[in-house]
KOLBA-211070 format. One line per 10 residues: number of its first residue (from 1); their letters; for each residue x, y, z of N, C-alpha, C, CB. Coordinates in nm, 4 decimals, always signed. Glycine has a CB too. Layout:
NUM> A> X Y Z X Y Z X Y Z X Y Z | ... .
//
This chain:
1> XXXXXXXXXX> -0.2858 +4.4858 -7.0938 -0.1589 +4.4178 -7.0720 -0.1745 +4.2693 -7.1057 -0.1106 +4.4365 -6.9254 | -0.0803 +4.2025 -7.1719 -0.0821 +4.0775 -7.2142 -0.0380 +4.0000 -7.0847 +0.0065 +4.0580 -7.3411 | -0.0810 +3.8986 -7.0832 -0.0283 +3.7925 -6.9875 +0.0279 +3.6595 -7.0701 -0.1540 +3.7475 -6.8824 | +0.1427 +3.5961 -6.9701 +0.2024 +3.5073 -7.0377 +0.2111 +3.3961 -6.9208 +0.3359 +3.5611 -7.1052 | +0.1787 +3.2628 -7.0312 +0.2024 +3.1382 -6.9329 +0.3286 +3.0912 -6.9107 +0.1367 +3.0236 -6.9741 | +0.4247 +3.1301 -7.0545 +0.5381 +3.0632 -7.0538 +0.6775 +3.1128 -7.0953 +0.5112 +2.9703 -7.1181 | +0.7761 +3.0998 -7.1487 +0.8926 +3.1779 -7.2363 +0.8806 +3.1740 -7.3518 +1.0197 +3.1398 -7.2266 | +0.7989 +3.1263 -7.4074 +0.7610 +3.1020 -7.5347 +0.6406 +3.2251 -7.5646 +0.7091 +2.9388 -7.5466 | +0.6006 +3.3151 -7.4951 +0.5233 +3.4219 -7.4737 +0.3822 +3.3943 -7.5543 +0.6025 +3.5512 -7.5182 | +0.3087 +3.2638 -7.4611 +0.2230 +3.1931 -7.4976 +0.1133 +3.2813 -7.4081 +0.2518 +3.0372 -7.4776 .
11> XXXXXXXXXX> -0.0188 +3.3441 -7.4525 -0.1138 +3.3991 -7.3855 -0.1328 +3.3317 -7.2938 -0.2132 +3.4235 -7.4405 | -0.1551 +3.3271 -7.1623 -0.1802 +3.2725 -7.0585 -0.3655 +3.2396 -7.0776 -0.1202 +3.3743 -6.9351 | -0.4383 +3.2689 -7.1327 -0.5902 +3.2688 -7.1149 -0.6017 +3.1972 -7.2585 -0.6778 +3.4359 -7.0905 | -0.4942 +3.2004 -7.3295 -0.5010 +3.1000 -7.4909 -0.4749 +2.9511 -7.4052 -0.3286 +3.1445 -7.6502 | -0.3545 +2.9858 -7.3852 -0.2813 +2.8614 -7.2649 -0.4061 +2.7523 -7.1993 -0.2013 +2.9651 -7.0951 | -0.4687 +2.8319 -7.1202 -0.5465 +2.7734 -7.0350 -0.6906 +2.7031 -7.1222 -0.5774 +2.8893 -6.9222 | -0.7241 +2.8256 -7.2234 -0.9088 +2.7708 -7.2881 -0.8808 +2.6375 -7.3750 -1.0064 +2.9159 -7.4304 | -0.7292 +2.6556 -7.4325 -0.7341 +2.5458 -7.5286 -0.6661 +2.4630 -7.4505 -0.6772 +2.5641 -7.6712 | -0.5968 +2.4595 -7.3554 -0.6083 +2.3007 -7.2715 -0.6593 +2.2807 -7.1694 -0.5027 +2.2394 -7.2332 | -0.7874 +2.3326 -7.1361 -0.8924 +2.3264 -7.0733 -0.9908 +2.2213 -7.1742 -0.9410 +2.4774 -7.0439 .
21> XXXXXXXXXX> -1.0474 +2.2989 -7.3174 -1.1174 +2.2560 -7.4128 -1.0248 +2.1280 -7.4734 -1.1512 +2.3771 -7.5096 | -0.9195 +2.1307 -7.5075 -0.8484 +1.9987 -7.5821 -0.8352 +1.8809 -7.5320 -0.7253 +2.0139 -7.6129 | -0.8389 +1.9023 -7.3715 -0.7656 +1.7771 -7.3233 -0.7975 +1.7445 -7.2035 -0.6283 +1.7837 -7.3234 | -0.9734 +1.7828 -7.1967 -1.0612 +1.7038 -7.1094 -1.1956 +1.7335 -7.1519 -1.0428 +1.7330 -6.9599 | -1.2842 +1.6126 -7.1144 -1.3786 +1.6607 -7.1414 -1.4690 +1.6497 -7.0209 -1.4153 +1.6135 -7.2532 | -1.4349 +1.5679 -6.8394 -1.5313 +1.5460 -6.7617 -1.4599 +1.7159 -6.6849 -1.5378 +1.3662 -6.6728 | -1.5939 +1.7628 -6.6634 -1.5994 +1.8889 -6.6458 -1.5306 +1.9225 -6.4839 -1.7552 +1.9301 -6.6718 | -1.5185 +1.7863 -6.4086 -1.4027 +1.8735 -6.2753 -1.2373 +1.8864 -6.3439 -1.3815 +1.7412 -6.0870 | -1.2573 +1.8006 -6.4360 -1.0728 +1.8073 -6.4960 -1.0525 +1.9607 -6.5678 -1.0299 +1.6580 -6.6556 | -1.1687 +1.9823 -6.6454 -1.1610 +2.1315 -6.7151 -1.1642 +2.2695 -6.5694 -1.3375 +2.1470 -6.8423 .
31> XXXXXXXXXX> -1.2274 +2.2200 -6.4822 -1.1859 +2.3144 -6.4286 -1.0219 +2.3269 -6.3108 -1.3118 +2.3384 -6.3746 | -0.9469 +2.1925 -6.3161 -0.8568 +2.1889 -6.2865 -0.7803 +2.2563 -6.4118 -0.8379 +2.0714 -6.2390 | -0.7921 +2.2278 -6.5317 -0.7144 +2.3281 -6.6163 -0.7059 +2.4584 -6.5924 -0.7530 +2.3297 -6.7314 | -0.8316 +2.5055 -6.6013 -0.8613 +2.6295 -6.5887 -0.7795 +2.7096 -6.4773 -0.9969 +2.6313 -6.5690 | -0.7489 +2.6434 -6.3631 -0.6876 +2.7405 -6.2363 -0.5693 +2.6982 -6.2382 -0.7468 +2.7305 -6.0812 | -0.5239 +2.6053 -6.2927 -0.3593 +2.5120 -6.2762 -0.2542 +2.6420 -6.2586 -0.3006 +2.3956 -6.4583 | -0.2907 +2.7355 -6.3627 -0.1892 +2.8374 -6.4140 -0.2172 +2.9842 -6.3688 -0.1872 +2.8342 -6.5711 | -0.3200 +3.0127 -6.2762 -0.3813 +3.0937 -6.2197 -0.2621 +3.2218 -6.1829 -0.4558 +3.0179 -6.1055 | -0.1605 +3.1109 -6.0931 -0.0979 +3.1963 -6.0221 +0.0207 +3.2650 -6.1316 -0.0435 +3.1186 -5.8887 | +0.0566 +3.2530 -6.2243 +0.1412 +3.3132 -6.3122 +0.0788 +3.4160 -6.3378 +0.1794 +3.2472 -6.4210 .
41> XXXXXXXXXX> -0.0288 +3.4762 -6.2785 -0.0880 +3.6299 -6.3527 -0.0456 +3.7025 -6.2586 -0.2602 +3.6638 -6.3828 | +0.0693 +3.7130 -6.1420 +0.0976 +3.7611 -6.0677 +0.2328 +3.8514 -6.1835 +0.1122 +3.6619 -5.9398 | +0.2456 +4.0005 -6.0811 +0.3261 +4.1141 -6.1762 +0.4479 +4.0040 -6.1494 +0.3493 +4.3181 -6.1125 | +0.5034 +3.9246 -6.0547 +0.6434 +3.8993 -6.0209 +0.6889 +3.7742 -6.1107 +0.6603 +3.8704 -5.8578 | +0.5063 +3.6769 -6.1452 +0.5716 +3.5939 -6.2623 +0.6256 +3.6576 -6.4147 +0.4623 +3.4911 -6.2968 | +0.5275 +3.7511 -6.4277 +0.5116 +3.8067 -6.5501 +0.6340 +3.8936 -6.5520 +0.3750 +3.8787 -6.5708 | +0.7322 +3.9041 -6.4768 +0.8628 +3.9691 -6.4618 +0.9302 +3.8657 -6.4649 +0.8927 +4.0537 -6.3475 | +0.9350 +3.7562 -6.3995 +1.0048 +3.6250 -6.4545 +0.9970 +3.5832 -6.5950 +0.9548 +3.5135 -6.3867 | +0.8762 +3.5774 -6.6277 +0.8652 +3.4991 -6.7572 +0.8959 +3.5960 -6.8504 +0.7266 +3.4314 -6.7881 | +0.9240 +3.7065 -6.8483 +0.9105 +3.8021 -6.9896 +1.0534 +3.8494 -7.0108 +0.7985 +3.9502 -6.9751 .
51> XXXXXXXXXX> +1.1329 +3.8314 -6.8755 +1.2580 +3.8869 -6.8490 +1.3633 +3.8408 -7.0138 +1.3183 +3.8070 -6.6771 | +1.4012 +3.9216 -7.0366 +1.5148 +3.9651 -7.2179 +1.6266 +3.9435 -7.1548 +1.5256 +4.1614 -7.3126 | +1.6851 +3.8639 -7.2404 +1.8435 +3.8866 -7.2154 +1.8807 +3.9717 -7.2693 +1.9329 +3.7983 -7.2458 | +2.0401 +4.0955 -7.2265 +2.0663 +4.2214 -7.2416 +2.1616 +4.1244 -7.3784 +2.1386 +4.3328 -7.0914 | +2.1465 +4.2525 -7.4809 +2.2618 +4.2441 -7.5627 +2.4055 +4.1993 -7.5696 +2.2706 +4.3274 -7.5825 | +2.4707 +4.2412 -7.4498 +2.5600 +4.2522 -7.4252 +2.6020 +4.0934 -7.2935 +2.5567 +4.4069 -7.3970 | +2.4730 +4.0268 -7.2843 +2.4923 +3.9604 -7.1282 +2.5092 +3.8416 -7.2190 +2.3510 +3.9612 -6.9836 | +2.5967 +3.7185 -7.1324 +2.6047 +3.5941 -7.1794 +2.4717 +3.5328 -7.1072 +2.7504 +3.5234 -7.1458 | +2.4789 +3.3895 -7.1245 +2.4268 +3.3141 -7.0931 +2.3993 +3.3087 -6.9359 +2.4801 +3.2315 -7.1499 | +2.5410 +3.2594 -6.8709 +2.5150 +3.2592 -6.7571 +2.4922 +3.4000 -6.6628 +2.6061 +3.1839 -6.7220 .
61> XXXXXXXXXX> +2.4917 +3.5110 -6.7098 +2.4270 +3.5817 -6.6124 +2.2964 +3.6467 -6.6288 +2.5045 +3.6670 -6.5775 | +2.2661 +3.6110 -6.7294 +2.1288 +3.6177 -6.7789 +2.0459 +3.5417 -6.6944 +2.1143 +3.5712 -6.9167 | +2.0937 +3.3741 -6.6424 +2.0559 +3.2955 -6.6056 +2.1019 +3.3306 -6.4578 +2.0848 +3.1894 -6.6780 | +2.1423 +3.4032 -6.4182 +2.1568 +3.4356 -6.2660 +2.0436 +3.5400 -6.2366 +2.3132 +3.5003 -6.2256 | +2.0630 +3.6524 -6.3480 +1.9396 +3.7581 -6.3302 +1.8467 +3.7106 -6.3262 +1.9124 +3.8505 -6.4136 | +1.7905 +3.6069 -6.4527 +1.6389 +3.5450 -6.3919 +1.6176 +3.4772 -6.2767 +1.5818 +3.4522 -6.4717 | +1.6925 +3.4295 -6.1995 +1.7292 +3.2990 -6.0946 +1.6695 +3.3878 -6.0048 +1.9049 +3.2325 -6.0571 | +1.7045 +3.4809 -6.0024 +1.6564 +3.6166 -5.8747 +1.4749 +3.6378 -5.8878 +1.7533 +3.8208 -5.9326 | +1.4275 +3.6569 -6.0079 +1.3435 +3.6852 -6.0364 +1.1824 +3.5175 -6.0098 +1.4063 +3.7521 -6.1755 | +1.2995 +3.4099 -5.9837 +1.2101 +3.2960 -5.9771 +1.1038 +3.2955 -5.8860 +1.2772 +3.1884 -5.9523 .
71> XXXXXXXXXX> +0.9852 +3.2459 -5.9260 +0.8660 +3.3057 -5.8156 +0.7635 +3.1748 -5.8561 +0.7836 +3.5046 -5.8578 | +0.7050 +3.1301 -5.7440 +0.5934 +2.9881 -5.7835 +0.4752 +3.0125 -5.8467 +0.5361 +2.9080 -5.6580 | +0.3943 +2.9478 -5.8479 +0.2569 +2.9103 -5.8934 +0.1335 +2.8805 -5.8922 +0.2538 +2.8714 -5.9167 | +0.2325 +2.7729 -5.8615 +0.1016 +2.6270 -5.7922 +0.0556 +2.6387 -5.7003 +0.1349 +2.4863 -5.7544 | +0.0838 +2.7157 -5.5312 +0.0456 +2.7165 -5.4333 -0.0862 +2.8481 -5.4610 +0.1705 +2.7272 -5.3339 | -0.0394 +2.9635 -5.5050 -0.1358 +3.0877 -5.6062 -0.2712 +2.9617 -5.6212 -0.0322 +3.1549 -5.8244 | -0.2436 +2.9315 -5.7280 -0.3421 +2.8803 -5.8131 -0.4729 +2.7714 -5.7588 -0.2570 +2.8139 -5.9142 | -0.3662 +2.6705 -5.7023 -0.4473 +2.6121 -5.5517 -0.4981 +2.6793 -5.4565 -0.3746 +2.5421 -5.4686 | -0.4959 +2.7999 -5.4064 -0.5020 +2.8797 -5.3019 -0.6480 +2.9492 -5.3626 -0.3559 +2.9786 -5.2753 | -0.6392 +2.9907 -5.4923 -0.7452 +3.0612 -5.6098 -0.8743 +2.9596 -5.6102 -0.6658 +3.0680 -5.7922 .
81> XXXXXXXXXX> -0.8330 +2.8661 -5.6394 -0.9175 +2.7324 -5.6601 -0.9802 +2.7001 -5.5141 -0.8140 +2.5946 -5.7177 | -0.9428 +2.7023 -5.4080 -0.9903 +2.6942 -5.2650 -1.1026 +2.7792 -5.3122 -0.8880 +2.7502 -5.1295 | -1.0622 +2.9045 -5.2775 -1.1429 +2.9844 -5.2815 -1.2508 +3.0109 -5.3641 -1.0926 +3.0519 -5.2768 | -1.2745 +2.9952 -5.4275 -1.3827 +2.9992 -5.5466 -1.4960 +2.8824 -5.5481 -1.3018 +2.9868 -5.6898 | -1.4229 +2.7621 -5.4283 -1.5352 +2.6614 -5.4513 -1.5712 +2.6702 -5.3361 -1.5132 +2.5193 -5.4999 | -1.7076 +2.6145 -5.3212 -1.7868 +2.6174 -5.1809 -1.7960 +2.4603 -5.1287 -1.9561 +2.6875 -5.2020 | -1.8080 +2.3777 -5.2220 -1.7987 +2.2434 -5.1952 -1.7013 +2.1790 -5.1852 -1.8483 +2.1872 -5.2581 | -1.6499 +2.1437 -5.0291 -1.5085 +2.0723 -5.0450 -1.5169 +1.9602 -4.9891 -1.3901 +2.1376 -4.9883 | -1.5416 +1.8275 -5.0679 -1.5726 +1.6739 -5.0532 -1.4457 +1.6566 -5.1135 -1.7144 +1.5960 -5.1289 | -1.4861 +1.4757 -5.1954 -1.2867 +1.4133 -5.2046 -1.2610 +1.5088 -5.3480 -1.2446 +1.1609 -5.2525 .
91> XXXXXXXXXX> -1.4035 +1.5764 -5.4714 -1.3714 +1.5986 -5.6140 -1.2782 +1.7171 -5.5682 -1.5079 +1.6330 -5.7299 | -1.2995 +1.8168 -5.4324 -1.2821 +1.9352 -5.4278 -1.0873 +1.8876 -5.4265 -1.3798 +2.0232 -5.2867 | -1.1024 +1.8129 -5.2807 -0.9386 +1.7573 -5.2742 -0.8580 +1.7274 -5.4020 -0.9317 +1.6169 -5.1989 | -0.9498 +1.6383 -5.4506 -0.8930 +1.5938 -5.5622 -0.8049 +1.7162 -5.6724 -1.0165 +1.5231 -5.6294 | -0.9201 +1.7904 -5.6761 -0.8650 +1.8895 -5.8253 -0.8160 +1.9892 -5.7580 -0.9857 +1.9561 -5.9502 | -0.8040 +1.9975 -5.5658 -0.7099 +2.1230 -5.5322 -0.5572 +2.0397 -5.5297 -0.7571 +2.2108 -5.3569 | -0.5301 +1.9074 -5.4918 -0.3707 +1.8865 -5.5391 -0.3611 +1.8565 -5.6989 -0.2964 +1.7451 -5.4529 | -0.4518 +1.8295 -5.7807 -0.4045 +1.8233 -5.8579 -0.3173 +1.9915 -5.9581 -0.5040 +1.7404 -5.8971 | -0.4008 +2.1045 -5.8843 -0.3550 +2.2101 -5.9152 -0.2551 +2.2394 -5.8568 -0.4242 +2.2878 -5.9108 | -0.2137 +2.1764 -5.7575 -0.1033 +2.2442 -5.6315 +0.0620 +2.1849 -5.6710 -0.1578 +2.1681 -5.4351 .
101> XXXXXXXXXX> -0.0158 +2.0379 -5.7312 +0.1090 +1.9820 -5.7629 +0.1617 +1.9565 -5.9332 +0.1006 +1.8499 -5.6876 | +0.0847 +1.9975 -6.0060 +0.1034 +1.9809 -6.1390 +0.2165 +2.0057 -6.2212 +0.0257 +2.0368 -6.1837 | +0.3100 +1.9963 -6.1402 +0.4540 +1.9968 -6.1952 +0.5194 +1.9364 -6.1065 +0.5196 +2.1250 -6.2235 | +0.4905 +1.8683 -6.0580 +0.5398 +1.7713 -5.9625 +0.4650 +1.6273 -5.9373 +0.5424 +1.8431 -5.8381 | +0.5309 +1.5295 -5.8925 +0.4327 +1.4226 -5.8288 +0.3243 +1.4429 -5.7305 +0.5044 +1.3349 -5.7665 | +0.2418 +1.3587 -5.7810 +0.1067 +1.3840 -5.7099 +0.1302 +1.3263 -5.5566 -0.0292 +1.2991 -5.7943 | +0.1007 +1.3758 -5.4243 +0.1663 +1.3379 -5.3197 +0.0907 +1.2426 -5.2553 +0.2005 +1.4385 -5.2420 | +0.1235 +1.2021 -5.1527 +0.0434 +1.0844 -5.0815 -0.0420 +1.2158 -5.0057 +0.1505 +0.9466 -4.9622 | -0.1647 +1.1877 -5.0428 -0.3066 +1.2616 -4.9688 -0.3074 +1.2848 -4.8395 -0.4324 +1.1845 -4.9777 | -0.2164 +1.1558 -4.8158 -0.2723 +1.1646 -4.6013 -0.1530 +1.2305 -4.5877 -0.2868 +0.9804 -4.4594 .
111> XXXXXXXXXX> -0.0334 +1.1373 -4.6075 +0.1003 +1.2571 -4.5492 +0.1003 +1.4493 -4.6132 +0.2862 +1.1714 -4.6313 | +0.0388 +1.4665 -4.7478 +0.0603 +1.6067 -4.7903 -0.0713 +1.6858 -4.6652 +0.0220 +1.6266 -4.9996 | -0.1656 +1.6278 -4.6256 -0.2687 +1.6447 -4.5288 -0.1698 +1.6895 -4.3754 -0.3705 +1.4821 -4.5201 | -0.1461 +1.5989 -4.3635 -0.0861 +1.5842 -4.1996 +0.0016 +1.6928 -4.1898 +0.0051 +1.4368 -4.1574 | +0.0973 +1.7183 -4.2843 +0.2187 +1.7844 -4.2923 +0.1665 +1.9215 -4.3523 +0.3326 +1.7029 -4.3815 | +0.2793 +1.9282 -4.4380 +0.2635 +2.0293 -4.5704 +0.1111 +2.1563 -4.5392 +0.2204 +1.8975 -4.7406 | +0.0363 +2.0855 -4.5537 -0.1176 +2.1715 -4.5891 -0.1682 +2.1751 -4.3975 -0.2744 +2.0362 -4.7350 | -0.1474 +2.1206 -4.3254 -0.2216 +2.1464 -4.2091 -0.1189 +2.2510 -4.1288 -0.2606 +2.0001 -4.1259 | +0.0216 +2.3129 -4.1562 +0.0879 +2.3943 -4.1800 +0.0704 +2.5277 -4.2595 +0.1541 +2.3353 -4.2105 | +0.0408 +2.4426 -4.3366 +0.0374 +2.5599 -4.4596 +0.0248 +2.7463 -4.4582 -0.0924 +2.5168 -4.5351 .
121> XXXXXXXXXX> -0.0145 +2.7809 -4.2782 -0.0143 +2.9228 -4.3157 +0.1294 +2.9623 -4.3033 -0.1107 +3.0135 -4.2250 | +0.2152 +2.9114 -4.2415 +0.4054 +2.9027 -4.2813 +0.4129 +2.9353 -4.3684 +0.4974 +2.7854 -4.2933 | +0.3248 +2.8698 -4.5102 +0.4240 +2.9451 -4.6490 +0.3570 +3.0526 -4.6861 +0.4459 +2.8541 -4.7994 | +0.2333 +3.1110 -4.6273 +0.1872 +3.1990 -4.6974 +0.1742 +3.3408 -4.6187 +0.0696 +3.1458 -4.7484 | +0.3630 +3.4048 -4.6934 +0.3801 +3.5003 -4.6332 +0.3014 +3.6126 -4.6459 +0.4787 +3.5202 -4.6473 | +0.3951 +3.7590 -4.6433 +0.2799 +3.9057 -4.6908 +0.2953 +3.9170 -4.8042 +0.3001 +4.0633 -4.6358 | +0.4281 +3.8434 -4.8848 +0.4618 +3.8828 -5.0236 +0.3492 +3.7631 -5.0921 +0.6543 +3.8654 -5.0677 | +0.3716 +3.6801 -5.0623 +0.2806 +3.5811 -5.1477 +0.1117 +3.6084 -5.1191 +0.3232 +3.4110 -5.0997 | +0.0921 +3.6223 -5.0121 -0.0595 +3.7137 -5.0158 -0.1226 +3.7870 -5.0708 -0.0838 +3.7733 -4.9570 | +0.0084 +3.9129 -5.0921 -0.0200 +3.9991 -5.2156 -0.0265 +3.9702 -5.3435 +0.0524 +4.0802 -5.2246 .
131> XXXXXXXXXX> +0.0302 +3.8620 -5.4224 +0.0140 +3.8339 -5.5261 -0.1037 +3.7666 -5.5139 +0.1111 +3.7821 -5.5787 | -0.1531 +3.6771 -5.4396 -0.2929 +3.6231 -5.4257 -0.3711 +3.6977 -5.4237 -0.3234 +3.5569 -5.3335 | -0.3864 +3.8006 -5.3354 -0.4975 +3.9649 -5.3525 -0.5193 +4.0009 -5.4742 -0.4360 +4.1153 -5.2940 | -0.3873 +4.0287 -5.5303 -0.3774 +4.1130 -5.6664 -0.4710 +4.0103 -5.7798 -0.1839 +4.1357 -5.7225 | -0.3739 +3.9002 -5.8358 -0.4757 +3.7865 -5.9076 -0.5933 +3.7682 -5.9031 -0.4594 +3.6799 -5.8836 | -0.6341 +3.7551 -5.7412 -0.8222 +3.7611 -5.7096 -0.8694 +3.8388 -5.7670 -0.8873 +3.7942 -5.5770 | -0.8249 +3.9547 -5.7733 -0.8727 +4.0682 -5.8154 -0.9203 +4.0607 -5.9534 -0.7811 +4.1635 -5.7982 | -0.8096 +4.0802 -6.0157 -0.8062 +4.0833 -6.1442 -0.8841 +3.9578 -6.2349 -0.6665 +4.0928 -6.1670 | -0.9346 +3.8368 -6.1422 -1.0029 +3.7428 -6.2272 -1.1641 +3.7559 -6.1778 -0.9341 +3.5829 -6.2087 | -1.1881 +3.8558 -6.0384 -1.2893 +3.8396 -5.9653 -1.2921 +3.7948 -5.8704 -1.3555 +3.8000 -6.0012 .
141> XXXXXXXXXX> -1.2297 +3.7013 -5.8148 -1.2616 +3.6185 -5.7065 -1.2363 +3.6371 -5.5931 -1.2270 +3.5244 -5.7151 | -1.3301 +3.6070 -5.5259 -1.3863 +3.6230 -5.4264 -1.3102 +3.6343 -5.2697 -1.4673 +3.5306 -5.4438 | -1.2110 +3.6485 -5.1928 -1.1257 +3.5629 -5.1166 -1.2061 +3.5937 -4.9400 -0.9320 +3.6210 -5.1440 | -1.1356 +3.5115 -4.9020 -1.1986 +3.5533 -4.7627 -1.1341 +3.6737 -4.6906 -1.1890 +3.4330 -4.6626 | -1.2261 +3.6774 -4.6012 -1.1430 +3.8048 -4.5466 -1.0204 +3.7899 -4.4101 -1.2681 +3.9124 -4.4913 | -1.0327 +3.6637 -4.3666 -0.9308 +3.6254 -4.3409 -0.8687 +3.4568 -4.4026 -0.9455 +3.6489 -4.2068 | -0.7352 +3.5105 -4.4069 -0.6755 +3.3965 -4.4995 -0.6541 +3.2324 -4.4013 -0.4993 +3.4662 -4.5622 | -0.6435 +3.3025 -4.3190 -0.6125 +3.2035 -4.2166 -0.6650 +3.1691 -4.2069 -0.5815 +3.1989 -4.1272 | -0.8345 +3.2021 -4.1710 -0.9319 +3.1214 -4.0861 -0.9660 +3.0295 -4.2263 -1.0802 +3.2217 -3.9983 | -0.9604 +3.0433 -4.3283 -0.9942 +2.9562 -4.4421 -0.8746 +2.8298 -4.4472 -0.9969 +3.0554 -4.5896 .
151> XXXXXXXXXX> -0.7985 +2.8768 -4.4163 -0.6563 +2.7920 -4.4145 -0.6958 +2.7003 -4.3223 -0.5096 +2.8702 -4.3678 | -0.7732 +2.6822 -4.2087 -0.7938 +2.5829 -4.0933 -0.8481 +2.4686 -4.1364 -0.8779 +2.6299 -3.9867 | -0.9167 +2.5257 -4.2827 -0.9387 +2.3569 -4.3139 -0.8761 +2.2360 -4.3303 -0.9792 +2.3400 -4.3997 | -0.7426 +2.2814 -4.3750 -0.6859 +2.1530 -4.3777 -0.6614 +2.1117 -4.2483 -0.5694 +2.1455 -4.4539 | -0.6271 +2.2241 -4.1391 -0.6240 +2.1718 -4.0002 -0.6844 +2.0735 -3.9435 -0.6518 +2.2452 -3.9319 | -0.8304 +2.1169 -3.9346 -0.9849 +2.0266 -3.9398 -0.9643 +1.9069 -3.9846 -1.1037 +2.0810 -4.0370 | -0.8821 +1.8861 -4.1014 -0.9204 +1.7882 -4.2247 -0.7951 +1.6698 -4.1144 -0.8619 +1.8621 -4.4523 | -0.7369 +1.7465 -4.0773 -0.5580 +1.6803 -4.0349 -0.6340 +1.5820 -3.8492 -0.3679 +1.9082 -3.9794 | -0.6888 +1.7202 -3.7841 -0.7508 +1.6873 -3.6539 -0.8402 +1.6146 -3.6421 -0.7904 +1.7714 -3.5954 | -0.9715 +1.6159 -3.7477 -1.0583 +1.5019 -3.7343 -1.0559 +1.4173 -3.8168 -1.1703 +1.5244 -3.7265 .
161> XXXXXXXXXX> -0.9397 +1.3671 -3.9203 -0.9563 +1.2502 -4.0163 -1.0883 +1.2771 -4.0830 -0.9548 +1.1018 -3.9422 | -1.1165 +1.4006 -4.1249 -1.2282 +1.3811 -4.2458 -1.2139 +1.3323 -4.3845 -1.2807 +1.4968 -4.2729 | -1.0835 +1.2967 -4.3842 -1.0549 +1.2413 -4.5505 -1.0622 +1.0783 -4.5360 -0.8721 +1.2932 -4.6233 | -1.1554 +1.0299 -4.4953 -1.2079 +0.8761 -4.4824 -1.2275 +0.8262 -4.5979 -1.3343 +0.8526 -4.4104 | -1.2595 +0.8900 -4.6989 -1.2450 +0.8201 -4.8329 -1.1059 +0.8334 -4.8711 -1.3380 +0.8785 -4.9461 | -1.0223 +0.7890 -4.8031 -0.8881 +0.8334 -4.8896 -0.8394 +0.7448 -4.9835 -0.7693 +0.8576 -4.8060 | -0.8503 +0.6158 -4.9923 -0.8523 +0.5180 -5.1302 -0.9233 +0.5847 -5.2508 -0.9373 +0.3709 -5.1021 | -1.0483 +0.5957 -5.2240 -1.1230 +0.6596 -5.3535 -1.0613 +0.8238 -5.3909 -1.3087 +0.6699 -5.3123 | -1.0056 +0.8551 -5.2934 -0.9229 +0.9879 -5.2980 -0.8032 +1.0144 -5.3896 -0.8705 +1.0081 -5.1712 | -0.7197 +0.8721 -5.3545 -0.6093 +0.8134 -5.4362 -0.6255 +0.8170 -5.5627 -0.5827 +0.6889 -5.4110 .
171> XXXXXXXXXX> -0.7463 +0.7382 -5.5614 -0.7356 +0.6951 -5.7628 -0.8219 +0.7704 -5.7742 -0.7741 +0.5279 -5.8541 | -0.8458 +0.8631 -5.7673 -0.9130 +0.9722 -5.8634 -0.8229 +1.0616 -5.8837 -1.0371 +1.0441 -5.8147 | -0.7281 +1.1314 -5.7821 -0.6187 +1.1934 -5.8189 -0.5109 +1.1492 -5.9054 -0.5741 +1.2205 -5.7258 | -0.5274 +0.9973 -5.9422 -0.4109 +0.9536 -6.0607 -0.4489 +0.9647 -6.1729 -0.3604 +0.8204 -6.0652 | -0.6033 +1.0455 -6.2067 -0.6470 +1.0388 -6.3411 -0.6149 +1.2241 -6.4096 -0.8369 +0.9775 -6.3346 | -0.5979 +1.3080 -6.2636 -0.6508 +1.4584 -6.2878 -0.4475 +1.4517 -6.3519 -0.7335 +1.5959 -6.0907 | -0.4982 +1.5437 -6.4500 -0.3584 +1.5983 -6.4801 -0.2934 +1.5472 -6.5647 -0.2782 +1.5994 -6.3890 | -0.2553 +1.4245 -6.6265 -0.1677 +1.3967 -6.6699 -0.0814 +1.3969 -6.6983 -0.1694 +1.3881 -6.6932 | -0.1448 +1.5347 -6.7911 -0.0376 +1.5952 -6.8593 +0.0418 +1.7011 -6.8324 -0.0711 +1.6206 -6.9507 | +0.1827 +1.6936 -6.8444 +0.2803 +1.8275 -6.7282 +0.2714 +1.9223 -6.8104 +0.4689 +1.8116 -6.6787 .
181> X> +0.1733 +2.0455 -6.7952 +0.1843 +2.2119 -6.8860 +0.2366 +2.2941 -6.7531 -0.0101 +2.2982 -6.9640 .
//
């Protein structure tokens, strides 16, 4: 089965090697390429992204049918990227928002910490789990066996202020990414 990154029915693993390889060369940025797009190998993106307009359908309900079908990414892909690394200092932080947010602004570290991510098992329902299961799968990786108890890190991170480098945290995250794929 082919996988696709985009509507342009761009290989998702073409997608990723050649802007992984093109458009970095310090090796934590290549592996922020590498997972950015992780979560689109899920069946529900690949039903988003591949979705045909009917012969017969205009515009706008074409654009309602896909609207139904809209499904995220970035949280997948960040979630993939957790998991797979064992070392989580500021590079780990660094290249997990830069995957989380890569279509979006890069957030303030301490407030996306406090809030958002020390929360974070809120967004991660049974449906979005399953697409995380499924993806692991299919690339290898590894996940824990409970999601939650891995999820406490940011808790940890929120309860004891372990992100003390957070200046050097800052400007290293304004270099990952640049570029919006």
């Amino acid at each position: 089965m082919d996988f696709f990154s985009h509507p342009t029915y761009r290989n998702i693993f073409d997608h990723v090697n050649s802007y992984s390889a093109e458009s970095f060369e310090e090796p934590h940025h290549k592996v922020v390429a590498k997972y950015h797009d992780l979560g689109k190998l899920s069946r529900e993106f690949q039903k988003y992204i591949t979705l045909k307009k009917g012969e017969d359908e205009d515009n706008r309900e074409f654009e309602k049918r896909r609207a139904k079908l809209k499904t995220t990414h970035t949280l997948e892909s960040a979630y993939l990227y957790f998991c797979s690394e064992t070392e989580r200092g500021d590079e780990f932080l660094s290249n997990f928002f830069a995957i989380l947010k890569h279509h979006t602004s890069l957030p303030n570290i301490q407030e996306n910490i406090n809030g958002y991510l020390s929360t974070i098992d809120n967004y991660i329902d049974d449906s979005r789990l399953e697409r995380i299961e499924d993806i692991a799968y299919r690339n290898n990786i590894e996940l824990p066996e409970d999601i939650y108890e891995s999820i406490d890190f940011f808790e940890d991170l929120y309860e004891e202020d372990l992100y003390q480098n957070y200046n050097e945290l800052l400007s290293l995250q304004k270099t990952l990414l640049s570029p919006k794929y």
